[in-house]
C-alpha positions, 0 to 999 in steps of 0.5 A: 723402619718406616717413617711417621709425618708427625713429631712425637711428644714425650713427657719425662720425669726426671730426679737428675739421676741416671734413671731419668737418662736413661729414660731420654736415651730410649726415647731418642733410640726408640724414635730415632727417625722421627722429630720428637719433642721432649719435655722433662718435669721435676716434681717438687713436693715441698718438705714438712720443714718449708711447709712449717715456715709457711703462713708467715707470708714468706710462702710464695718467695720460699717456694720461688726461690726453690723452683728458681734454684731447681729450675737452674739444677734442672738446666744444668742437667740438661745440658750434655743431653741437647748435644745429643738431639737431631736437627729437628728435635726439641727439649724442654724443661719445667719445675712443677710444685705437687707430687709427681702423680699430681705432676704428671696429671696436670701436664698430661691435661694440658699438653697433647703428649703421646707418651710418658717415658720413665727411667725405673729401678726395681722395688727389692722388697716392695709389693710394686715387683718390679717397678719403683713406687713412683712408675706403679703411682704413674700407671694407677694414676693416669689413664689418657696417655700410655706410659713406658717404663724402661729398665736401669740398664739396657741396650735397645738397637730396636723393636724386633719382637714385642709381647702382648700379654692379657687375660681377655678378660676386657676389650682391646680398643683401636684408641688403646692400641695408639701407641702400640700401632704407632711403635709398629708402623716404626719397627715392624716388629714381630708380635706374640700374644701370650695368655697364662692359663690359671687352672684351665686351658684354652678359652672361653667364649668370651674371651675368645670373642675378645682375642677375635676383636684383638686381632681384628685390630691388629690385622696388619701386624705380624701376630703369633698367638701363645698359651703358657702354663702358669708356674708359682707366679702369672708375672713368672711365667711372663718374665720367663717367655719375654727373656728367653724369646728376646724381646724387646718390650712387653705391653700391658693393659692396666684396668681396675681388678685387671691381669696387669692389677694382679701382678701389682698385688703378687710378692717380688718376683725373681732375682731376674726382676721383671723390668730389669731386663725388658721396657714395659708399656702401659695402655691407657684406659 
């Protein structure tokens, strides 16, 4: 593991509930040697009913009084996780009015974070896969800052082995690959490009062209360069190699009319949910 001279600022959104904590123990596990600044949001979005009372001018003490209320719960909260945090760490906290994509929107023009890390339960049912309505909202809405989101239940000891998975139907830039470059310049890891073939093998010129640039920008990382024949789903066929390789994170890239889009539109996988097991990293546009 190797040392990066910079504090690491990470936005959290949090419910209170375990999902959120999970989400800060990644964060303190996947940057365990560097400073990190955490900062958790709560996004209030106030009710039909408090927004009925509204316009009688007690508007502004109701929506006070409730952020101050949520504020004191946040705090409260927050408590047994400062225990936790090395010597140079901080943590922060804040209540936020709007809704968390409105939340998260704002905090990220305003603020230099270098990631956002959600805890995520899967959507049994839902048309969003494998991730919860609030994380797929995050990855559709922002596009500055890469998003991470990390399962219910999981045990990282590290980064040994990351999947990158795309179509080479858009180009990789330097300044989209930040974050995955900063994880390596952590932990080193191994990485394995994978490509699902839908209907023919090997690639086009174009998209050759793309994996040549992809790897270009990626010349001081350990790559391996994989095809995978698609099986009922592409999300499949992702699941299936991520879990039997171990790995550790798989990244994606999130575009309008993108590979990481298509997966969005597929019905719910397998018991074995996509993020069930494995974190997911979202580049930013």
């Amino acid at each position: 593991m190797q040392l990066v001279h910079m504090m690491i600022k990470v936005l959290i959104p949090t419910d209170y509930s375990d999902y959120s904590t999970q989400a800060f123990i990644f964060t303190l596990r996947i940057f365990k040697s560097q400073a990190i600044q955490c900062h958790f949001v709560h996004a209030y979005n106030p009710n039909i009913t408090l927004a009925d009372e509204v316009g009688s001018g007690m508007d502004h003490e109701l929506f006070a009084d409730k952020s101050l209320a949520l504020e004191a719960e946040m705090k409260e909260w927050s408590k047994p996780l400062v225990s936790q945090l090395k010597e140079d760490d901080q943590l922060s906290c804040s209540v936020e009015i709007g809704s968390l994509t409105e939340v998260l929107e704002n905090k990220t023009k305003a603020g230099d974070f270098h990631f956002i890390i959600m805890g995520t339960q899967g959507a049994t049912g839902a048309k969003e896969i494998f991730l919860g309505s609030n994380t797929v909202s995050a990855i559709k809405k922002i596009r500055t800052i890469p998003v991470i989101a990390v399962p219910e239940s999981i045990e990282l000891n590290g980064l040994g082995k990351v999947v990158i998975a795309t179509a080479f139907k858009y180009e990789f830039t330097e300044n989209n690959l930040k974050s995955l470059m900063l994880l390596h310049r952590l932990w080193s890891f191994q990485l394995d490009i994978i490509k699902v073939n839908e209907g023919h093998q090997g690639l086009s010129a174009s998209e050759q062209k793309i994996k040549d640039d992809l790897l270009l920008l990626l010349n001081t990382v350990n790559t391996a360069y994989v095809e995978l024949k698609k099986t009922a789903k592409v999300s499949d066929a992702i699941v299936d190699y991520a879990l039997n390789h171990k790995s550790d994170l798989i990244a994606l890239h999130y575009k309008r009319h993108s590979f990481l889009e298509r997966l969005f539109r597929e019905p719910v996988v397998k018991k074995v949910a996509f993020s069930s097991m494995v974190p997911l990293l979202v580049f930013p546009n």
